[in-house]
N, C-alpha and C positions, 0 to 999 in steps of 0.2 A: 574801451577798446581791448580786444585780445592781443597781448603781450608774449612774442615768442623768442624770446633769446638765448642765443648761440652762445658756447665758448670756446666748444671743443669738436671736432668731429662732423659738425655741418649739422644741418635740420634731418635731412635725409638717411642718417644714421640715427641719431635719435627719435626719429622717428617709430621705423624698423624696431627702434631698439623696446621700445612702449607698444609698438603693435604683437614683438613675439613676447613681455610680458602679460601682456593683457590677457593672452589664448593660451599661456603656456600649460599653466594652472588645468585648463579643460584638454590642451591633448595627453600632461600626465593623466590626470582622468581616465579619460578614454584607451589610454593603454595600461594601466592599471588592470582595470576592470577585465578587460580583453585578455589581458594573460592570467586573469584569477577563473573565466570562463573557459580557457587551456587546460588550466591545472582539473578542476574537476573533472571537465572531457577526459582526460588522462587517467584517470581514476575511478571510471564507470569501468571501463573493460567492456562492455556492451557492443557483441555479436554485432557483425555488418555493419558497425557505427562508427567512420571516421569522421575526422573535420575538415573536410576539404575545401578548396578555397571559397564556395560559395557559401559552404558553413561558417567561415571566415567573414563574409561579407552583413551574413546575413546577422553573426555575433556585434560588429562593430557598429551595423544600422541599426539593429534594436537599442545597442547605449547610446546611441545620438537620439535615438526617440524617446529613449528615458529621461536625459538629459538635456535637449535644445534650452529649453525653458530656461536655466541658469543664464544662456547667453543674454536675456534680455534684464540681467540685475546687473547694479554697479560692481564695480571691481572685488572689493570688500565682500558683497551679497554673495554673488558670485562665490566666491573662494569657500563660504561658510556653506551655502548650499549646495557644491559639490564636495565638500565633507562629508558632511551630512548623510548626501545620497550613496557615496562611497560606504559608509560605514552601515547603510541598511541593505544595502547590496552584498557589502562582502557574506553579512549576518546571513541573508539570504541563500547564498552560495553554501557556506558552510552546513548552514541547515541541509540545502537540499542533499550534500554529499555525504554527513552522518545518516540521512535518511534512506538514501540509497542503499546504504552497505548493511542497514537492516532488512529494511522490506522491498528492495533491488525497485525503488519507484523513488519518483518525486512528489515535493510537497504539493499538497491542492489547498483549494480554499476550503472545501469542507473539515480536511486534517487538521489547518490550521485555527477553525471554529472548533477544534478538538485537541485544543494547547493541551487539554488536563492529561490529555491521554497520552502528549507527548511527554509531558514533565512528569509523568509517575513513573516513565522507563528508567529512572534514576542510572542505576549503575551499568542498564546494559545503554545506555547511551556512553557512556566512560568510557565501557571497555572498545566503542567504535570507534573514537578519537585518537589520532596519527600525531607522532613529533611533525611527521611534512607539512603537516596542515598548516602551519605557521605561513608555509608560504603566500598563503592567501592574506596573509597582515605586514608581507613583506616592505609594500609599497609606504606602508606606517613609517616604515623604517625611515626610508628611502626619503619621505615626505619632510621630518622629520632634521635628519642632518640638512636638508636643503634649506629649511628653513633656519636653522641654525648658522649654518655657514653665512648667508644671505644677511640675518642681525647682524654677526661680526662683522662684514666686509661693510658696513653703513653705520658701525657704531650702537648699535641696537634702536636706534631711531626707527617711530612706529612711521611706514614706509606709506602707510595708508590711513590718511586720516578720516573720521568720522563723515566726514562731508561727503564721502563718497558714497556712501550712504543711499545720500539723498541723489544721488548726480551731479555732486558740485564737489567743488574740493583741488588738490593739486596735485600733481606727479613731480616725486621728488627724482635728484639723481640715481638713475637707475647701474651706475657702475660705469656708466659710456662718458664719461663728463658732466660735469654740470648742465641741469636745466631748470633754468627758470620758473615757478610755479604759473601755471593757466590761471588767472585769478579772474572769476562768475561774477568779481563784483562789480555791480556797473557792465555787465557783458550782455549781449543782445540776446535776447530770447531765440534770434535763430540759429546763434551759435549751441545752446542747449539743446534746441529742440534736435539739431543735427546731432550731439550726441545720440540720443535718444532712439534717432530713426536708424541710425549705426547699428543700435543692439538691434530694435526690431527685424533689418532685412538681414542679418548675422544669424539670428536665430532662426528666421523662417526657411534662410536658406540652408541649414544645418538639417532643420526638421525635413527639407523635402531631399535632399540626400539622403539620411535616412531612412525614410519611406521607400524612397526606389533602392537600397542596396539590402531593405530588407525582405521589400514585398517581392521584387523584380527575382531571387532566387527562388521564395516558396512558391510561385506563380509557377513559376519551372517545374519545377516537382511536382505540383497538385495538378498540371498538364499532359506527365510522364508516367513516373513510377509509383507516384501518392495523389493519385484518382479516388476519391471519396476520403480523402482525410478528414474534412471537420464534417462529412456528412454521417460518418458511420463512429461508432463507439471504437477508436485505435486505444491502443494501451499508451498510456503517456511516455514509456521512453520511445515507443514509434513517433510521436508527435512532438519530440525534443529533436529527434531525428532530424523532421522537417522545420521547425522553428528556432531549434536554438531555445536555451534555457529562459532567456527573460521572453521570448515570443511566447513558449510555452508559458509562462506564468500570467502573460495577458489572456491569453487564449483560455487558460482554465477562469481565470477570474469574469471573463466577458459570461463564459458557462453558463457562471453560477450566477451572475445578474440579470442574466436572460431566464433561468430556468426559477429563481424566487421573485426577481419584480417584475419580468415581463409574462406574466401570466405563463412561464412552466413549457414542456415540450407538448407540441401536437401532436397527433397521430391520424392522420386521414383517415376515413370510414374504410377504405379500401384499404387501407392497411388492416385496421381493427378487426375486420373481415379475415384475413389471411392469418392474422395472430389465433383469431378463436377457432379457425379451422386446423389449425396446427394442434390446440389445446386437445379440440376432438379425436382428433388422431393419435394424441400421445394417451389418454386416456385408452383407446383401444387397445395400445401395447399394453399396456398395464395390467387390462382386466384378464382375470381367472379363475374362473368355479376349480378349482382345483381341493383335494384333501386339507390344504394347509390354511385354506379359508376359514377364516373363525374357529380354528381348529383350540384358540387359546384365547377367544371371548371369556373377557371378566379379567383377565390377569392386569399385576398392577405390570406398570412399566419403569422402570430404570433405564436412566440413559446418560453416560459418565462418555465427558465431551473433556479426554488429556491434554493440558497444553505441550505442545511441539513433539509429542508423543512419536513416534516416527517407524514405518516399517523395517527399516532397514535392520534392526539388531533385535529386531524374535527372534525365539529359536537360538541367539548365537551367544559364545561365552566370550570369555576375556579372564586370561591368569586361573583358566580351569573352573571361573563359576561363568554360574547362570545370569545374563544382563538380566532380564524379565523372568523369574522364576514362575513365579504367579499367575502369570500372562500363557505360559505354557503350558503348567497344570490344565488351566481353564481350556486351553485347547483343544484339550484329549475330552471333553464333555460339550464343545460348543461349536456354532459355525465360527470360522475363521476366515473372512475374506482377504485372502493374500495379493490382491491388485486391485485393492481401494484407491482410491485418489481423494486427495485434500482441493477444495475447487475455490478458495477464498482469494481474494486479492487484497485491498491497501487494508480492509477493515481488519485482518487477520481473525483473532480468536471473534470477535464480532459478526464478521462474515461465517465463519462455521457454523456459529451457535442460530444466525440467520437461513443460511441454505438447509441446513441438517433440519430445522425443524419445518423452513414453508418451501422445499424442494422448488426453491427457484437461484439460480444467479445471483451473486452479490452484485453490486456495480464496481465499476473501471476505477472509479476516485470517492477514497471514503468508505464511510459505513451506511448501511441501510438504518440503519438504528437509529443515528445520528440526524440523518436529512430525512428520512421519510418517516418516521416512527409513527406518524398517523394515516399511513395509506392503508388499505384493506390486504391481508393475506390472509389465503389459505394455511392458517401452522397446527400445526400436531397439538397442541395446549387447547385449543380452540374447541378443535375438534371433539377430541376426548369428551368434554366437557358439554357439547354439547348434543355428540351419539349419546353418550354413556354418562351422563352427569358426574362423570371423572373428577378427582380432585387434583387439580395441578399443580406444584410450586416448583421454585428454581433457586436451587445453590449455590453459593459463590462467594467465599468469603472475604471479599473486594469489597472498597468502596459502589456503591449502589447506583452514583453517578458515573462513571467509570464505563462507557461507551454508552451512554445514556440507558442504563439496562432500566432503571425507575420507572423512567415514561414507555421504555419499549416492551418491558416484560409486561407492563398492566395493558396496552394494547393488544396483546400476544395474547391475552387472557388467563392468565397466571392467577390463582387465587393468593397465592403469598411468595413475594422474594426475599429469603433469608441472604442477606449480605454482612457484610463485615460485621455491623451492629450488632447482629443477631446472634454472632460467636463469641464463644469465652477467648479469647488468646492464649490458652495455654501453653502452646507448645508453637512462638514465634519463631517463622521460618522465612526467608524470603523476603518476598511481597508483604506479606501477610500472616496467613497461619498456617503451620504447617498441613499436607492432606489427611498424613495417619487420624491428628485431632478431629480434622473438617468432616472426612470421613464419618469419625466417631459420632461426632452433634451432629451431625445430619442424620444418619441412621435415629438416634435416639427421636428423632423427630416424626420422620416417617413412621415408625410403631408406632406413633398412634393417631398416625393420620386415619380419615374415612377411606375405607378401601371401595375401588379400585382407587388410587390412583397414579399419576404421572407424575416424577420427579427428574428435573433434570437438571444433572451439576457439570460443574467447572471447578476443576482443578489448577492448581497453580504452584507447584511446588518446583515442578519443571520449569521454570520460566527464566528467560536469558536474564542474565549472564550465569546461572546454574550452579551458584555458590551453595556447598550444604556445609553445615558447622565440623569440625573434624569427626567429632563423635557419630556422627548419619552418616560418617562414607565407611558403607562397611564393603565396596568393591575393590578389589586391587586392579589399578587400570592399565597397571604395568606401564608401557613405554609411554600412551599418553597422560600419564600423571603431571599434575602441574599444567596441564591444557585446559583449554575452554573443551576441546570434544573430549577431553577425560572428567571434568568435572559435569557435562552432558550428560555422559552415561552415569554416572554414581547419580542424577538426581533421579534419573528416569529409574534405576532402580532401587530409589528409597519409593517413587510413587508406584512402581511393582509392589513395594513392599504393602503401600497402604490399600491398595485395593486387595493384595491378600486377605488383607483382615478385617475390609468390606466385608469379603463375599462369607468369610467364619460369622461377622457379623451375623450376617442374614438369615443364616443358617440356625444361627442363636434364635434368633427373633420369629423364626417361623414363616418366615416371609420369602424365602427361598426357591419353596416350591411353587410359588404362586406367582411368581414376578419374569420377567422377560427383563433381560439386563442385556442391552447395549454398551458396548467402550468404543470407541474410536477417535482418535488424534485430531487436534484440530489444524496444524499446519505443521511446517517444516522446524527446521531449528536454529534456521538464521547461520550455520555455519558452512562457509559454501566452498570452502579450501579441497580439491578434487583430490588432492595428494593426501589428505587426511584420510579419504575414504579407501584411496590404494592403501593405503599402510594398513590400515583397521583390516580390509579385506584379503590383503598379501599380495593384490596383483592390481595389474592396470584396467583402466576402466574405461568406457566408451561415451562417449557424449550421450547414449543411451541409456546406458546403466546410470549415469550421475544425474540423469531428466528423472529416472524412474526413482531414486533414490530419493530427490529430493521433494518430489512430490507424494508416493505412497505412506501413506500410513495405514495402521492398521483396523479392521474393523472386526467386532467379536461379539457374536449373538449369543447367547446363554436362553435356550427355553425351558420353561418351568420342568418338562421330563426329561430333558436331555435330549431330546431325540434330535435325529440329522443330522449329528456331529461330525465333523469332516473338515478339510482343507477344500477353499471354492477359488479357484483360478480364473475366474472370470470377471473381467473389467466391471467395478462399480466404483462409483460416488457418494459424497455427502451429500447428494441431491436424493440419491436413493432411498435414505435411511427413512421418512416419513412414509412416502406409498408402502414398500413393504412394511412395515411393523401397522398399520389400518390393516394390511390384507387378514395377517395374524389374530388379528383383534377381529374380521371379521367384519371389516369398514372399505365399502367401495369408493377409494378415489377417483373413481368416475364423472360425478359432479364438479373436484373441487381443480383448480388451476394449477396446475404440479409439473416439472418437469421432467423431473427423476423417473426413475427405473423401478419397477414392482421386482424384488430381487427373489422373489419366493415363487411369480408367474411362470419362473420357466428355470429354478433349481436345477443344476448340472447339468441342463439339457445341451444342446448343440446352441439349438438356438441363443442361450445365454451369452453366446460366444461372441456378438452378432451387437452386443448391447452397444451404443456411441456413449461415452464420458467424456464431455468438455471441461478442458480447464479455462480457464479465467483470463488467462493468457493466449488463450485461441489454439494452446495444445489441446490434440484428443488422442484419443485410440480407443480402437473398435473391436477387440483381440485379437484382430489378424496381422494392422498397423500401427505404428506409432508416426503422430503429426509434430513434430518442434518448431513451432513460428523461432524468425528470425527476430531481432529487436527492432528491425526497421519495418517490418509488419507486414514487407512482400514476402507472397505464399510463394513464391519460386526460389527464395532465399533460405526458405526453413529448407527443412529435412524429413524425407518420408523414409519409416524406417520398418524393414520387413521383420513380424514377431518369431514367425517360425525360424529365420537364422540369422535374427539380432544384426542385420545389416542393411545400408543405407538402398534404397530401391531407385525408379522412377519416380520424381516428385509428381508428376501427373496423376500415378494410385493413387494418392490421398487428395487430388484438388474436389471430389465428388463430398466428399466427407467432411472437406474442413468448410465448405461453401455450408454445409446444410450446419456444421460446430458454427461459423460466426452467424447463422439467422436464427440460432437458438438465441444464443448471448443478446443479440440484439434485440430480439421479441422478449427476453428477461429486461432486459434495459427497459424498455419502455413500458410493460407491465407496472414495474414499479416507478420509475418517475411520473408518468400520466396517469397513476391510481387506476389504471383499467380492470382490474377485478372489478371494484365500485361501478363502475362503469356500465361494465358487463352485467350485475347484478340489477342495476336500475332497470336495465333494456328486459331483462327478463321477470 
């Protein structure tokens, strides 16, 4: 028989008193967790992104759908299982907000299939880390003395014995009085099974709360203001917007198990249709019998891809020197595109070294390198190679695995990738090796390559957190000394200094006059503090200028005569860099699936003016306007901004431009995920 004796307080209270232990365990949980998804909300700063109470709702239904599950374990399971889950969560939270404050995104499943790539950021992951951030192990704390106190006041008697385990076992005095143990032995199977079915409709009813406090808000939304959210490519903090961080994390993860085990994304024929017809028409931009056509058949090509390289400081000094000394010389003898744009997103230097060479889109989450390294593109390596039986290799004095470059370069068609291995280390910088050296064995290399060919490097010397030994800082950075943006600029002007003596190199080698040298940046430089760039620049700055800042970099063409030397103010991309330098060489992109800009079809013209550059983020400008999506992805949220007098307009100007910016990205999207090159090559 089931034994329930009283001494103190009545059944009724002890009861009560065994129902709020049993849940308590799961509502600290539950508000735990709830204010550790506060804290990083707090800590995005992310444009038009509050958490309002339906954000609210929708945070506390997703940890009840993380977590129902525990309700149907003994007391003991229980307790060990929302540890557990607490401590992969906070991990998870944390991660996602070091990751933000680098590459202003969230983790994805691909990124996280690319641990290597996170755990080689070593020290600039350090320099992201906050004393605040504790607060997200606060609850540690919190847990912690409770359990402490709770031994004391029972004598440290284990409160939960084993048997609990299994579903059997007894409930000691919980602090209310004495109570009697439940003793199973000899006790009816329907008094167990009743525990049992207890957890079950405890949990199920948890789960279906849940469900409605988390579905019943996005349903809202994907009704309203986020109309095509999981149907269109949104940037993941738009889709944090609408989901909330663990929705989001299911959301990306369902992706990625639809997109590798459920046979990949489709693309209806009638789409397929409209995508190759867009191709044909981009192509016709492109094309031009012009002088400059083949005007430099045979040259080799160079092409120096800067990490975090950044427009903003050409041309500018600091404590009376030159930041880029070298960069400016080269100036006065080459094209300089002063309103380049970087177009990469989560992949960073990955995505450059991707768009710049097959003038398409990187994707929303991830690298192209990473997930698709076996799909077909159009890239410049290829190419070369197979107009001109070019010899192609790529420099990089990194590990080889390190954005998977091994399997992706040999796709890409690269006769040889000199990576780490392949360097001396003499002069340890960084990451790696310093560029002066890289520089150096790389050149030595090239002289005695077959000529023509294609070489294309990656620098690394700039790379966050932007530490150079005392002896390589030879800039005085004056007020920002002892900064991260004062130890930026001294590195970007140790790697002025090495492409210096690149280009004396080349000169050396003969190789000078025969080569086509590309440089352009591959992304920003991670430092997003606005009041740094007022100080650097002496005055205040507009949400325009800090858009344009942090995305141009620069780009600088060097032709073998020198000829057309000039500053070019007209909007281009790293999507451009491949159609023009084929035009050069005398290679019609015509054939091949590209969506960049021929940058030499219409040289200084008017029409140049005219070109659309999409960013990644669903920013563009066309040189007349500038577009800034908002973070929550509605176009009437962003900002349309007039070029000619740097101020905000009607957002209507730009809605014609940014509709035709998101069905580029989008027909880039699925280009590469549904291998439709391939595709398209089959059909014809």
């Amino acid at each position: 028989m089931l034994r329930l004796t009283s001494h103190r307080g009545g059944f009724g209270n002890r009861f009560r008193l065994r129902l709020q232990y049993r849940h308590f365990v799961y509502f600290f949980f539950v508000a735990a967790i709830f204010m550790k998804l506060v804290i990083l909300h707090n800590n995005l700063h992310a444009r038009y992104i509050d958490m309002n109470l339906l954000d609210d709702l929708i945070a506390i239904g997703s940890i009840l759908l993380a977590s129902f599950w525990t309700l149907w374990l003994p007391p003991q399971g229980r307790s060990i299982a929302l540890g557990v889950l607490n401590v992969l969560l906070t991990v998870l939270i944390f991660a996602d907000l070091v990751y933000y404050r680098y590459f202003g995104d969230f983790l994805t499943v691909p990124v996280l299939l690319q641990a290597g790539q996170v755990g080689d950021l070593g020290g600039s992951i350090r320099e992201l880390i906050r004393v605040a951030d504790l607060w997200l192990i606060a609850d540690w704390a919190v847990w912690a003395v409770f359990m402490a106190v709770r031994r004391i006041r029972h004598g440290g008697g284990n409160r939960h014995p084993s048997g609990w385990l299994r579903g059997t076992g007894s409930y000691s005095n919980m602090g209310g009085g004495s109570f009697s143990p439940i003793s199973f032995s000899g006790t009816s199977r329907r008094t167990l099974g009743w525990r049992r079915f207890r957890r079950l409709y405890t949990g199920i009813g948890v789960f279906v709360l849940g469900f409605v406090l988390t579905l019943g808000p996005i349903r809202f939304y994907t009704q309203t203001w986020a109309v095509g959210l999981f149907e269109n490519n949104w940037w993941n903090v738009s889709l944090y917007n609408v989901t909330g961080l663990l929705g989001f994390h299911y959301y990306d993860a369902s992706r990625y198990l639809k997109e590798h085990l459920g046979g990949g994304q489709t693309v209806s024929a009638e789409e397929q249709k409209e995508i190759r017809q867009w191709f044909i028409e981009a192509s016709q931009r492109r094309h031009a019998d012009n002088a400059l056509f083949g005007k430099y058949a045979g040259s080799n090509v160079i092409v120096i891809q800067a990490e975090a390289f950044m427009n903003f400081m050409i041309g500018k000094t600091i404590s009376g020197q030159e930041i880029t000394p070298n960069f400016n010389k080269l100036m006065g003898e080459s094209l300089y595109f002063s309103n380049f744009y970087h177009q990469t997103g989560q992949g960073r230097t990955s995505d450059a070294d991707f768009s710049s060479n097959s003038s398409l889109h990187p994707l929303p989450t991830g690298s192209v390198a990473v997930r698709y390294p076996n799909h077909t593109f159009d890239v410049l390596p290829q190419i070369l190679k197979t107009e001109a039986s070019y010899t192609a290799d790529a420099f990089h004095a990194y590990e080889g695995s390190f954005w998977n470059r091994n399997n992706m370069y040999q796709a890409m068609g690269y006769d040889r990738f000199y990576s780490k291995k392949d360097f001396q280390l003499d002069e340890p910088l960084g990451w790696s090796l310093g560029d002066k050296s890289f520089f150096r064995q790389s050149l030595t290399i090239m002289a005695q390559e077959k000529q023509p060919f294609y070489s294309f490097m990656i620098t690394l010397s700039s790379h966050h957190p932007y530490t150079l030994p005392a002896g390589l800082q030879e800039l005085d950075t004056g007020e920002f000394k002892g900064t991260i943006f004062g130890d930026y600029l001294q590195a970007v002007h140790y790697v002025d200094a090495a492409l210096g003596e690149f280009v004396e190199g080349l000169k050396q080698e003969g190789l000078w006059d025969h080569t086509i040298l590309a440089f352009y940046g591959d992304h920003d430089n991670s430092i997003t503090d606005k009041a740094v760039y007022e100080q650097f620049f002496g005055k205040s700055l507009s949400e325009l200028d800090v858009h344009q800042i942090m995305n141009q970099v620069p780009l600088l063409i060097h032709l073998p005569d020198g000829q057309h030397a000039g500053v070019y103010e007209e909007p281009a991309g790293q999507l451009d860099l491949t159609p023009s330098l084929l035009h050069l060489l005398g290679f019609s992109s015509d054939s091949y699936y590209m969506m960049g800009n021929n940058l030499f079809a219409d040289l200084g013209s008017e029409r140049a003016r005219d070109r659309l550059v999409v960013l990644r983020s669903g920013a563009y400008t066309d040189g007349e306007r500038y577009y800034i999506p908002s973070d929550d992805n509605l176009f009437t949220n962003g900002s349309c901004h007039d070029l000619t007098n740097r101020k905000i307009t009607e957002i209507e100007a730009c809605r014609a431009k940014h509709e035709e910016a998101m069905k580029r990205l989008r027909f880039s999207d699925e280009i590469i995920t549904s291998d439709l090159i391939a595709e398209f090559r089959k059909e014809n």
